[in-house]
PAZAPA-4460 file (N, C-alpha, C; in steps of 0.05 Angstrom, whole numbers, plus 32768, in hexadecimal, padded with zeros to 4 digits):
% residues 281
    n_x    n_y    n_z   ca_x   ca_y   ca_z    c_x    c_y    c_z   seq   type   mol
   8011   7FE8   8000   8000   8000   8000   8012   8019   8000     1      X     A
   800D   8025   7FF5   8022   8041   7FF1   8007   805E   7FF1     2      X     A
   8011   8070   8003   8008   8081   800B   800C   809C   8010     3      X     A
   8000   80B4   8008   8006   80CC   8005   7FFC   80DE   8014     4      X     A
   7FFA   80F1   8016   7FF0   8106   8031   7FD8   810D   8023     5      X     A
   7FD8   8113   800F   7FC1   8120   8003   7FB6   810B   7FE7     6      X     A
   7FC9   80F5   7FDD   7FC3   80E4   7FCC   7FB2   80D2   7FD3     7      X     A
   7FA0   80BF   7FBF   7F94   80AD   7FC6   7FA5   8093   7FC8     8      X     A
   7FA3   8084   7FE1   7FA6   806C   7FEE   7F9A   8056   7FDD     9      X     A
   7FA4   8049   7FC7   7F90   8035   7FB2   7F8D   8018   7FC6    10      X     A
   7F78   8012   7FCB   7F73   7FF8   7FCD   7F77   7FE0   7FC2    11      X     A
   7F71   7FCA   7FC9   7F5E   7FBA   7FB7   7F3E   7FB9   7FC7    12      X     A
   7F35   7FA3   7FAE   7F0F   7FAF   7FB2   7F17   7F9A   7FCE    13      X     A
   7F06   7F9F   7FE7   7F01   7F8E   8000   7EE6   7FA4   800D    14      X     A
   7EDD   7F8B   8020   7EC7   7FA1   8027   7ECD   7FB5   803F    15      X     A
   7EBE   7FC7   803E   7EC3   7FE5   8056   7EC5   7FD8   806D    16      X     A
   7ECF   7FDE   8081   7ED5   7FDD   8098   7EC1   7FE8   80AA    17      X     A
   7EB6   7FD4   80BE   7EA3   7FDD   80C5   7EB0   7FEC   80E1    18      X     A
   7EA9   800E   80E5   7EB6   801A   80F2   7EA3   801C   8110    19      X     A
   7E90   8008   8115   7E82   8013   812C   7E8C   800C   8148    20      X     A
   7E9E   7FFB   8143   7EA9   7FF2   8167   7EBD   8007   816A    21      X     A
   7EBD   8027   815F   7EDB   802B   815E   7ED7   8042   817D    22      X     A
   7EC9   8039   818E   7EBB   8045   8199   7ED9   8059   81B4    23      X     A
   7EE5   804B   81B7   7F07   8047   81C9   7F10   8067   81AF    24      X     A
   7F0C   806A   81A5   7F1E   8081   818C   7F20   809D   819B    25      X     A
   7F3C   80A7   819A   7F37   80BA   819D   7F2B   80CF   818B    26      X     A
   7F17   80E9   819C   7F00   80FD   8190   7F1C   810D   8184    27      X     A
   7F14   8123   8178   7F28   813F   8176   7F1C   814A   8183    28      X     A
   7F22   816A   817E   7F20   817A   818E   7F08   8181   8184    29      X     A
   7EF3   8193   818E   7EDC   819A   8191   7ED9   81B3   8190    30      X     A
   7EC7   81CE   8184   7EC3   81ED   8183   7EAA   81F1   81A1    31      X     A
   7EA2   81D1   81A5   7E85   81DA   81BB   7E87   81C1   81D1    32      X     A
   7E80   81C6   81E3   7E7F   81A7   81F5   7E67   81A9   81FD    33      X     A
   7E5C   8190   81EF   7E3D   817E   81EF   7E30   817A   820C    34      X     A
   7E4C   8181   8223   7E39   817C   8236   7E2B   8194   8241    35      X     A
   7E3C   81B8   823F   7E3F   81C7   8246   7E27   81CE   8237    36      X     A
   7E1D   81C7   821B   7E02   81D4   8211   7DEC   81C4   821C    37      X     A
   7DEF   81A4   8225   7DE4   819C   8233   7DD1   81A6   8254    38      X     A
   7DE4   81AE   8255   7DE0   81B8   8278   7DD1   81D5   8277    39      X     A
   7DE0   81E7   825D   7DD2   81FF   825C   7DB0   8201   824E    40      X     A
   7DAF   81EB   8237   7D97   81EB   822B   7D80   81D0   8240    41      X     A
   7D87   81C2   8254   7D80   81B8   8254   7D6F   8198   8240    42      X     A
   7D8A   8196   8234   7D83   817B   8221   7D8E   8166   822B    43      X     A
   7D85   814C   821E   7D87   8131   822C   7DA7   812C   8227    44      X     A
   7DB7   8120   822F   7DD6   811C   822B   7DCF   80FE   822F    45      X     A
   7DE2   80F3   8214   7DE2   80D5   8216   7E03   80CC   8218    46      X     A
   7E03   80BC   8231   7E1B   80C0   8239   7E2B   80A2   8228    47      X     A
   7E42   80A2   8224   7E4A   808E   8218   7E5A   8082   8227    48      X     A
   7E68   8069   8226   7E7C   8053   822E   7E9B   805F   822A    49      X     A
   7E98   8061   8212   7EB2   805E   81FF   7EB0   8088   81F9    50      X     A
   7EC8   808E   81DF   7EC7   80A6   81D6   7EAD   80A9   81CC    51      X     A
   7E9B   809F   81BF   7E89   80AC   81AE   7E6B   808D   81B4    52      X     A
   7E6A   8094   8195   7E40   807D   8195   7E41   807B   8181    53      X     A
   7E47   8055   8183   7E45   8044   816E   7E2C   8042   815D    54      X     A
   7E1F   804B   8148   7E07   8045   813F   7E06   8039   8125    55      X     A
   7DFA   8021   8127   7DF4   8011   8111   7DD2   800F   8106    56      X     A
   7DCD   8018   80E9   7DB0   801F   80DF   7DAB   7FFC   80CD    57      X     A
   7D8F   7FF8   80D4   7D90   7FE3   80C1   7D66   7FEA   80B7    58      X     A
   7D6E   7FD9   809B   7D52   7FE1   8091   7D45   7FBF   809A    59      X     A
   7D20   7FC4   809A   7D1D   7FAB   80A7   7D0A   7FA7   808D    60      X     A
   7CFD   7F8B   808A   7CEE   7F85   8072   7CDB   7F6F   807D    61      X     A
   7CC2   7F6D   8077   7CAF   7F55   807F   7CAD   7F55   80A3    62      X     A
   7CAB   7F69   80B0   7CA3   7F69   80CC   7C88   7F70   80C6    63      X     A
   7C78   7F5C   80D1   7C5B   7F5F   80D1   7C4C   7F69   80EE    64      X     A
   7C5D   7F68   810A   7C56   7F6D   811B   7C55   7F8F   8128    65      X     A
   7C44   7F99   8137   7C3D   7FAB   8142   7C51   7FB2   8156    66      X     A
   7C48   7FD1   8158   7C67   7FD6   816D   7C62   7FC7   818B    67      X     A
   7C45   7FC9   818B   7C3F   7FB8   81A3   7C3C   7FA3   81A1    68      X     A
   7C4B   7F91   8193   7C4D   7F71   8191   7C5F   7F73   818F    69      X     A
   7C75   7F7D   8187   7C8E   7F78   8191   7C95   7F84   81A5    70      X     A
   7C90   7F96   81BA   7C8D   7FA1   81D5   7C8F   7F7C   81D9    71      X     A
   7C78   7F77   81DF   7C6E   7F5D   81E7   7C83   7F49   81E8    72      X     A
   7C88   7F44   81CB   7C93   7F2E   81C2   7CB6   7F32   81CA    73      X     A
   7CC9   7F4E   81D1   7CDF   7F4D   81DB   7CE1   7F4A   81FF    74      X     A
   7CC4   7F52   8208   7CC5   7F4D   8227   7CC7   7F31   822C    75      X     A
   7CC3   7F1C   8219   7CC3   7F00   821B   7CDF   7EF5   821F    76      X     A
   7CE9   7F08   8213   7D0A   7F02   8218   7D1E   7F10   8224    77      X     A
   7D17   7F12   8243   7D2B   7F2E   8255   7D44   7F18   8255    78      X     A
   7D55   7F32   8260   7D74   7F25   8267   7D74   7F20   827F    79      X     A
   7D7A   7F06   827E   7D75   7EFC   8298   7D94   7EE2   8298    80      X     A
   7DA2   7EE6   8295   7DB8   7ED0   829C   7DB7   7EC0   82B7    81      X     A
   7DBB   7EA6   82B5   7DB9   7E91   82CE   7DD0   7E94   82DD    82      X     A
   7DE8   7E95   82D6   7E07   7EA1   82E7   7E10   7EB2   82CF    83      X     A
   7E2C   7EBB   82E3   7E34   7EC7   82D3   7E4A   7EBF   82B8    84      X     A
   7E4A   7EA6   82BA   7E55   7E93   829A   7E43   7E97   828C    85      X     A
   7E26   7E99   8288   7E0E   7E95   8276   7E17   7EAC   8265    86      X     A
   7E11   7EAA   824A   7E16   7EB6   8235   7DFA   7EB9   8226    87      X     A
   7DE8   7EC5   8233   7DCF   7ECB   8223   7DCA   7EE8   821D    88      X     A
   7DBE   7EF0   8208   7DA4   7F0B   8200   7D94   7F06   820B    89      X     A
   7D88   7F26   820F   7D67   7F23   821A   7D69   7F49   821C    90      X     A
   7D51   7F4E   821F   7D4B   7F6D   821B   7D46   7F7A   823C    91      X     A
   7D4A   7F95   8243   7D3F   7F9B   8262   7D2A   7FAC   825A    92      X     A
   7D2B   7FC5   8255   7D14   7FD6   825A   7D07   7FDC   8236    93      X     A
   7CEE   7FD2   822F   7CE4   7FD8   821B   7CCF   7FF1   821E    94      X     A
   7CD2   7FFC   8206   7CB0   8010   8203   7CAE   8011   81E9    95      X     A
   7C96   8023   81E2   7C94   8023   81C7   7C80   8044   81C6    96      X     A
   7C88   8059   81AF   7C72   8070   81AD   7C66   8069   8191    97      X     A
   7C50   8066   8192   7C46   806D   8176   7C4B   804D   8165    98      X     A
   7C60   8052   814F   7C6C   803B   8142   7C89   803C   8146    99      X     A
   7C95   8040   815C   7CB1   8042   815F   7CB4   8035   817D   100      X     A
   7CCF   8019   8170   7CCB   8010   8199   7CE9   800F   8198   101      X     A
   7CEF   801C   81B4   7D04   801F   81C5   7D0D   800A   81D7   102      X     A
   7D25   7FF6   81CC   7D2F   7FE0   81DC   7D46   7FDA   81E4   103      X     A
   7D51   7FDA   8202   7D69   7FD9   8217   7D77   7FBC   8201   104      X     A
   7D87   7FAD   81FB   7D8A   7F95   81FA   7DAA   7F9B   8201   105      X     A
   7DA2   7F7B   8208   7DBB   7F79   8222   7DCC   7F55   820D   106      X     A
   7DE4   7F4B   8212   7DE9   7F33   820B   7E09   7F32   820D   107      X     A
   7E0E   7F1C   821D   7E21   7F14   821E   7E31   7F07   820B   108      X     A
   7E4A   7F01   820B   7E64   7EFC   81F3   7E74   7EED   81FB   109      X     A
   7E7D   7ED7   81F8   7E94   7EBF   81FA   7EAF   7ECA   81EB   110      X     A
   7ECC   7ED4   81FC   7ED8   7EE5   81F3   7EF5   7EDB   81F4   111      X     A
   7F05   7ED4   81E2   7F23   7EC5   81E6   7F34   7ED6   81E8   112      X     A
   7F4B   7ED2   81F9   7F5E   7EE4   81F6   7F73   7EC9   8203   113      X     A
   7F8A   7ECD   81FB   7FA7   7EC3   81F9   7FB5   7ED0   820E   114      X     A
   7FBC   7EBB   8225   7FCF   7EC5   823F   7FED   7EC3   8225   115      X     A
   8001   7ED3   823A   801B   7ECC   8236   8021   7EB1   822F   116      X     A
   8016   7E9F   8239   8028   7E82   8230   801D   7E79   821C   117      X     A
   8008   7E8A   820B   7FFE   7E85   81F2   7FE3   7E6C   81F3   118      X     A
   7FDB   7E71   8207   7FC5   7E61   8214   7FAD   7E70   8214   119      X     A
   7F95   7E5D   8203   7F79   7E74   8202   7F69   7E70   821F   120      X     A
   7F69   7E85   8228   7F4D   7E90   8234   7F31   7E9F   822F   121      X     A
   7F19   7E93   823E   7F00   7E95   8232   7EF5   7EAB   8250   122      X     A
   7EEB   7EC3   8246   7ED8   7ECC   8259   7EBA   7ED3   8252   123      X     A
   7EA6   7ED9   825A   7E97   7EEA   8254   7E8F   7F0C   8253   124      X     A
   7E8F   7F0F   823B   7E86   7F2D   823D   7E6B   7F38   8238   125      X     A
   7E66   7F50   8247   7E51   7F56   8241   7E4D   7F72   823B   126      X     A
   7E3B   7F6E   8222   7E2E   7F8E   8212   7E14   7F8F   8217   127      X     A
   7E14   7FA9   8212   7DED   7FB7   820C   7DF1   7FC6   81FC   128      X     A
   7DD8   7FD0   81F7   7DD3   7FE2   81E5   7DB7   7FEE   81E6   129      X     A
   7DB6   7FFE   81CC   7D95   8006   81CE   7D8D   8004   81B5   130      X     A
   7D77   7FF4   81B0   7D6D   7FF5   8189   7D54   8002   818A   131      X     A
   7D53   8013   8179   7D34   8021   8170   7D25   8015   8156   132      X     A
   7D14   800F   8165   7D07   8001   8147   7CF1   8011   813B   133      X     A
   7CF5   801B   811E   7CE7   8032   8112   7CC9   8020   80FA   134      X     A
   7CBB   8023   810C   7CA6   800E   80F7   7C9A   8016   80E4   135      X     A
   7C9B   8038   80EC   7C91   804A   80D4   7CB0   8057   80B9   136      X     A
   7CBA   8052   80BB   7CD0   8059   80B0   7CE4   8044   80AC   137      X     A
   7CD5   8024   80AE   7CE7   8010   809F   7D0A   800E   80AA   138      X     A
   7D08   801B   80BC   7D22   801E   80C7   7D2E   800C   80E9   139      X     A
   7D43   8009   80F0   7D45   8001   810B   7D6A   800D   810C   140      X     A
   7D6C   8018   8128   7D7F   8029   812E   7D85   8011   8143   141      X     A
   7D9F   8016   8142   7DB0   8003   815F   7DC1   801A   8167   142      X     A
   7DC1   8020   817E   7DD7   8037   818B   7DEA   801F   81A0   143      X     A
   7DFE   8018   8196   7E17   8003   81A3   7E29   7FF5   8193   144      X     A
   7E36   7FEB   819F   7E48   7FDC   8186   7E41   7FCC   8173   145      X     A
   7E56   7FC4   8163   7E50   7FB1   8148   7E48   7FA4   8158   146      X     A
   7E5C   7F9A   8165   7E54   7F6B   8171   7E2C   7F6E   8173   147      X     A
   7E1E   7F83   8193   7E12   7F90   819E   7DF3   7F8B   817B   148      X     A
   7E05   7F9F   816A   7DE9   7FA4   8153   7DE8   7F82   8145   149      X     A
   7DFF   7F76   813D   7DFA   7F5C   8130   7DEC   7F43   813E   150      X     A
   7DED   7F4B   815B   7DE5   7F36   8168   7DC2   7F3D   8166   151      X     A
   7DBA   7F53   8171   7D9C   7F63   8171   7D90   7F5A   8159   152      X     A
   7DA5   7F55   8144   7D97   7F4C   8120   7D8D   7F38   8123   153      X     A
   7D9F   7F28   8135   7D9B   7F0B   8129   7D80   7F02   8142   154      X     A
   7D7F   7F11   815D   7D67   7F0A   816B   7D52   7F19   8162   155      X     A
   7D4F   7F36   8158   7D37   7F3E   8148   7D29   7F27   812E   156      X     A
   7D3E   7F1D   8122   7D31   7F10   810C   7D22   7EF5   8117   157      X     A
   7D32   7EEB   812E   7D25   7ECE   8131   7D04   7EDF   8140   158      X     A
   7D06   7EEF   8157   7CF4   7EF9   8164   7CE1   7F06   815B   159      X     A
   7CE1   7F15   814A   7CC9   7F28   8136   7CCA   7F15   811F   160      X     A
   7CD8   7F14   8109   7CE0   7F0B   80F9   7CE0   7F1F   80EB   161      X     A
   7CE5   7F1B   80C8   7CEF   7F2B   80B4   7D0D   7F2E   80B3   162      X     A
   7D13   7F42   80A4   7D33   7F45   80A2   7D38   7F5E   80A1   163      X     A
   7D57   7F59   80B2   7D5E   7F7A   80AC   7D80   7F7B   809F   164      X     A
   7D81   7F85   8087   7D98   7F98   8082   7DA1   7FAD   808E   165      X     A
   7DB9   7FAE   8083   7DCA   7FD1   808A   7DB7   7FE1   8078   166      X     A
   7DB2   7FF9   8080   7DAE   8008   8075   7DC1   8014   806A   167      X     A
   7DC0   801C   804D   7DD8   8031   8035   7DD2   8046   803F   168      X     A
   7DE7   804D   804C   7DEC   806B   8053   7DF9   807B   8038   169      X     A
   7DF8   8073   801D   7E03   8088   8017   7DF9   80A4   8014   170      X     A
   7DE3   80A6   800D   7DDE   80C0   8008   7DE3   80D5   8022   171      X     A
   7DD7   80C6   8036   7DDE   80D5   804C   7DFC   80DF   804F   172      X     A
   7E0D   80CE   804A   7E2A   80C8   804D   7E34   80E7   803A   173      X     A
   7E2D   80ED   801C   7E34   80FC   8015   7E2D   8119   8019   174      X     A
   7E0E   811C   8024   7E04   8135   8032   7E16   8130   8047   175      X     A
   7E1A   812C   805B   7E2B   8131   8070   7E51   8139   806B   176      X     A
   7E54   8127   8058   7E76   812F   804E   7E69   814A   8046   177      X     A
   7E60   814B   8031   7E60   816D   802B   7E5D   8182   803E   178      X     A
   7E4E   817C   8054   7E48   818A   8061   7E5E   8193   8078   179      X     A
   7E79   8182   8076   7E8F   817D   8088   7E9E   8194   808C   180      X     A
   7EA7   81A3   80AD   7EBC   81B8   80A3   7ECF   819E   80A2   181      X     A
   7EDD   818E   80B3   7EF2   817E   80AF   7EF6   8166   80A3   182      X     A
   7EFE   815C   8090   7EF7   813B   8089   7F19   8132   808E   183      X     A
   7F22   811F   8099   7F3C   8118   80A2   7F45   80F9   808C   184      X     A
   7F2F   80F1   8086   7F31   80D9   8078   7F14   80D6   8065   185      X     A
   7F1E   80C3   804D   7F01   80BA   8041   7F08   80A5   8026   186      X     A
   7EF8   808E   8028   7EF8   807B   801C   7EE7   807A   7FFE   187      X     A
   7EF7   807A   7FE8   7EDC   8077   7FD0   7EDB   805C   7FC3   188      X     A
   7ECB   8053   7FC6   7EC4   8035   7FB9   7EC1   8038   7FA1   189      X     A
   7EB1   801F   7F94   7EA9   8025   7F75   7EB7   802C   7F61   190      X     A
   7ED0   8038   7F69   7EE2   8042   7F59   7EE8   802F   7F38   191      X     A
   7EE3   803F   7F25   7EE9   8033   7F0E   7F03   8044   7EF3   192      X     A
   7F26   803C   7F07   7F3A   8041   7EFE   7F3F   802C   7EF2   193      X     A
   7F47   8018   7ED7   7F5F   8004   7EE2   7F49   7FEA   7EF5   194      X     A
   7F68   7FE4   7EF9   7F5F   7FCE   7F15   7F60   7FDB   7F30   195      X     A
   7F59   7FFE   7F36   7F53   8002   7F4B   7F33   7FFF   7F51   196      X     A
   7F2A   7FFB   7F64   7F18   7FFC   7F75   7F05   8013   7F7F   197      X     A
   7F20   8015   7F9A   7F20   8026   7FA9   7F36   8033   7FAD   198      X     A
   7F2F   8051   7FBA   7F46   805E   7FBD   7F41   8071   7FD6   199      X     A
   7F56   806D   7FEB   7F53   807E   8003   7F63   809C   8004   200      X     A
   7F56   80AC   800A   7F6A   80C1   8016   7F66   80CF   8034   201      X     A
   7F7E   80D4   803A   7F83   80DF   8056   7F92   80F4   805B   202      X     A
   7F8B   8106   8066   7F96   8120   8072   7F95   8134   808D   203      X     A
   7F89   814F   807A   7F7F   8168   808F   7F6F   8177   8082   204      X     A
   7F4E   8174   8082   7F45   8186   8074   7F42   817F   8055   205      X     A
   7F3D   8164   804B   7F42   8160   8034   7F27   8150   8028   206      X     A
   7F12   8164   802B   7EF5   8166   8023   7EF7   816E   8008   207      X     A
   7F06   818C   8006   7F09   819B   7FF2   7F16   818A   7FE0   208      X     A
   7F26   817B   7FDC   7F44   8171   7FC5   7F3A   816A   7FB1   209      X     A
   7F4F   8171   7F9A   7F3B   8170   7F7F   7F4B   8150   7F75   210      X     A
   7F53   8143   7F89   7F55   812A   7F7E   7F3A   8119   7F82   211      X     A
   7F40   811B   7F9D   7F20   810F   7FAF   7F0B   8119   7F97   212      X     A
   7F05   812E   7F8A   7EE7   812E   7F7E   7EEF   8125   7F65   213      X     A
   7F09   8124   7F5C   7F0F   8113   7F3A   7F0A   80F9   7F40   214      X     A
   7F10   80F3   7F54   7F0C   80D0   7F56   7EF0   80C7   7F52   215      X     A
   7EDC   80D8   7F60   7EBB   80DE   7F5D   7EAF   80DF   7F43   216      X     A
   7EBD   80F9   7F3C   7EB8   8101   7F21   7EB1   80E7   7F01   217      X     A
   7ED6   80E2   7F01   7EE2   80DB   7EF3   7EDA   80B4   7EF6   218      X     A
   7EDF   80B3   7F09   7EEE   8095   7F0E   7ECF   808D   7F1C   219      X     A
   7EBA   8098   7F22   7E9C   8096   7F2C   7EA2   8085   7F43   220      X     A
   7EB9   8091   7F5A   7EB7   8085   7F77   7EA3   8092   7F89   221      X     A
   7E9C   8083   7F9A   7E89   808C   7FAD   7E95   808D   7FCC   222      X     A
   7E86   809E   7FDB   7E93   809C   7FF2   7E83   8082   8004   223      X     A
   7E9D   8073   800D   7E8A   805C   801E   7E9B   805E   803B   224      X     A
   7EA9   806E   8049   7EAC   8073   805B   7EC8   8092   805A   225      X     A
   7EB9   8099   8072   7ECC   80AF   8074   7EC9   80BD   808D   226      X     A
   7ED8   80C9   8096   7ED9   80D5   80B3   7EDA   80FA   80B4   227      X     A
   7ECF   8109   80C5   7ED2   811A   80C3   7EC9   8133   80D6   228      X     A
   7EC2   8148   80DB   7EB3   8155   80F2   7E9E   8164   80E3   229      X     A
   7E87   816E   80F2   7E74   817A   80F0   7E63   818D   80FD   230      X     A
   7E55   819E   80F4   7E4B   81AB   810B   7E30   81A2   810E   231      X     A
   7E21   8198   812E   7E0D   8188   8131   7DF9   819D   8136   232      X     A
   7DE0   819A   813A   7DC4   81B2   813A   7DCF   81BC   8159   233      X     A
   7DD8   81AB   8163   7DE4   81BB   8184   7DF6   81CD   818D   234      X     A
   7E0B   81D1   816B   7E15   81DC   816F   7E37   81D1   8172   235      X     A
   7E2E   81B7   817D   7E4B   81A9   8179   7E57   819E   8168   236      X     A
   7E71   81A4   816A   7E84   8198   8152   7E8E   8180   8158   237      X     A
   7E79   816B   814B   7E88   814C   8151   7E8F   8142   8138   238      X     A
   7EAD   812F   813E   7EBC   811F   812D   7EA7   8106   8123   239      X     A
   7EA5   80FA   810C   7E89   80EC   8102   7E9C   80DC   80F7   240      X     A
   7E96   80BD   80F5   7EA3   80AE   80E1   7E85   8098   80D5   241      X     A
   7E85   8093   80B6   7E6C   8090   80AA   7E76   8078   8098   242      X     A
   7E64   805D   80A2   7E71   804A   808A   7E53   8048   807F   243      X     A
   7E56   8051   8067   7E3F   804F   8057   7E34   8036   804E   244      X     A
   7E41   801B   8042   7E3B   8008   8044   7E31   7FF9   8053   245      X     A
   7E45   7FFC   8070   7E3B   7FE2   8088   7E21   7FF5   8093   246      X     A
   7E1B   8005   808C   7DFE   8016   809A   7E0D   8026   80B9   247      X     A
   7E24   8021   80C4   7E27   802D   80D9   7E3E   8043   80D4   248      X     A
   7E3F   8056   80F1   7E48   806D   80FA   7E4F   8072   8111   249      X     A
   7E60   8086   8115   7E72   8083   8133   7E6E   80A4   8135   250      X     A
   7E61   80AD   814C   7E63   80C9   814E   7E79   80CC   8169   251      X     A
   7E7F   80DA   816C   7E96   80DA   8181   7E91   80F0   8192   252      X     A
   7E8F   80EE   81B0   7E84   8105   81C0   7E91   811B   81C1   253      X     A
   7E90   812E   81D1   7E9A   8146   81DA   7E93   814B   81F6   254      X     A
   7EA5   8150   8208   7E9C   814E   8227   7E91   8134   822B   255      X     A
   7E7A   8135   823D   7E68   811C   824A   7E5B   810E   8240   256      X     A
   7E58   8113   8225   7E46   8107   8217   7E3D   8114   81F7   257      X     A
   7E1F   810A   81EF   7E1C   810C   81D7   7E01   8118   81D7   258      X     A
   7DF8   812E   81CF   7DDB   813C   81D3   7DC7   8123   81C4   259      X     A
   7DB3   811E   81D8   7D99   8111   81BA   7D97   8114   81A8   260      X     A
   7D8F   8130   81AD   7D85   813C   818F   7D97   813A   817A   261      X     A
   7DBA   813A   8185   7DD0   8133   816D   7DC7   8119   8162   262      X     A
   7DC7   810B   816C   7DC5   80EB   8165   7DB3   80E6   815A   263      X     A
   7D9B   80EF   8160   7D7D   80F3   8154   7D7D   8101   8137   264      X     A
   7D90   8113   8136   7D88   812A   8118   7DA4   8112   80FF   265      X     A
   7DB6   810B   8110   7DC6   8102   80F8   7DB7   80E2   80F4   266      X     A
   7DAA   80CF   8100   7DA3   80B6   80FA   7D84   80C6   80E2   267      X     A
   7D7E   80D7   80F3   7D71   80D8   80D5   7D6D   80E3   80C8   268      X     A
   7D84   80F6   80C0   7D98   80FA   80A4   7D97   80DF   8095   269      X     A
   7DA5   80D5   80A5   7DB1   80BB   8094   7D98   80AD   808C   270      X     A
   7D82   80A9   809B   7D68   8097   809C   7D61   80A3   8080   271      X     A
   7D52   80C0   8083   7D4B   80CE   8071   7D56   80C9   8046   272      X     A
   7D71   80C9   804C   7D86   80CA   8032   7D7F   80AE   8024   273      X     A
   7D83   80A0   8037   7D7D   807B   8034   7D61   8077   8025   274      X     A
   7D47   8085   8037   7D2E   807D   802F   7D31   8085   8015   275      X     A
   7D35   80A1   8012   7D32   80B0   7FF8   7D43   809F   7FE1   276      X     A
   7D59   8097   7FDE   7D68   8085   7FCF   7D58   8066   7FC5   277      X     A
   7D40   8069   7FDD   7D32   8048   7FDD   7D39   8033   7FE4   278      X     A
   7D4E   803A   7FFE   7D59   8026   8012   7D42   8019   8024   279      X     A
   7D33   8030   8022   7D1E   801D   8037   7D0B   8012   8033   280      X     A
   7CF4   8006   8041   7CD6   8004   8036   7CD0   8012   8029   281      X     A
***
């Protein structure tokens, strides 16, 4: 791989990297702190684990059930582990407004890691998360990690049934790059050079570069991930990373946390871009 400050990084074709566990990353620096508008406007602060909030969007297809049948039908399955070896899912606090239901899910993970003498050890770990399930808008939001959203897939489908994909973030993906003061990195797929692919570039501020839009232009790459900062309706300037493909995104906090309403206005950006493209129902 050979690489330039402002050149494109050529690949070969492999798929995007799904960036949502990158949650441990360090933020940059920030023009506003999320908690300080928090405290002054009185808005909800969603506090995170890690630097930022893992969010993975997926579209759902053939759910025939009511928000209040699945209310129902996830209280059948709380988290309830027998010790603490048991490695089960199960949900804690459900609700539902309207056609939209709000669900805690909780699930444990069988986890190897290698002592010094090159000997495997097994523990258990445990995640949560929160999934919103959008019944009017064909949509379902997971706020937590990858492991966290893939596992919620695979118990939503046996439990409701139907299916759910990633949702294509691209359109969203490119309203938001444009809209970037900083982009630090960004990935174009599709690329049709040659036997390139894809082609990456990385810098400072390199939204503007008239390579990055010839590769678009010319070579009809798309952006399928890229990182960058923004300014949120709150006012805050958070660092954003967007894999358009795998459907997920990493917003990264500022101070204590992450305003609702941030989290709320960019999922549906992205929701919005998707439908309109005909990602969704």
């Amino acid at each position: 791989m050979v690489q330039w400050k402002l050149r494109p990084v050529i690949l070969t074709q492999s798929p995007p990297r799904d960036e949502s566990d990158l949650s441990k990353r360090k933020t940059t620096s920030s023009k506003s702190d999320s908690g300080k508008i928090a405290a002054a406007k009185g808005a909800k602060l969603i506090a995170t684990r890690g630097m930022g909030m893992p969010i993975k969007l997926f579209r759902h297809e053939g759910v025939t059930m009511t928000a209040d049948q699945i209310v129902k039908a996830f209280k059948q399955y709380p988290y309830n582990p027998k010790s603490k070896t048991s490695i089960v899912a199960g949900f804690g606090k459900v609700t539902s407004s309207g056609e939209v239901v709000a669900a805690d899910f909780v699930s444990g993970f069988k986890v190897q890691v290698m002592t010094f003498e090159g000997a495997p050890v097994h523990y258990i770990s445990v995640d949560s998360g929160t999934a919103i399930i959008k019944l009017d808008r064909g949509t379902i939001e997971v706020r937590g990690s990858d492991r966290i959203a893939r596992k919620f897939r695979g118990v939503f489908e046996d439990v409701v049934g139907g299916k759910l994909s990633p949702l294509d973030l691209n359109g969203g993906t490119v309203k938001l790059y444009n809209s970037a003061t900083d982009v630090a990195s960004v990935l174009l797929i599709g690329v049709e050079k040659g036997n390139i692919t894809q082609a990456e570039f990385r810098g400072a501020g390199i939204q503007r570069e008239e390579d990055i839009g010839m590769y678009q232009r010319r070579y009809k790459g798309q952006i399928g991930r890229f990182r960058g900062t923004f300014a949120y309706p709150s006012g805050a300037f958070l660092t954003t990373t967007v894999n358009a493909e795998a459907g997920s995104l990493m917003v990264y906090r500022s101070g204590e946390g992450i305003l609702e309403k941030d989290l709320n206005w960019i999922v549906e950006l992205m929701e919005d871009a998707a439908l309109t493209h005909g990602q969704g129902n």
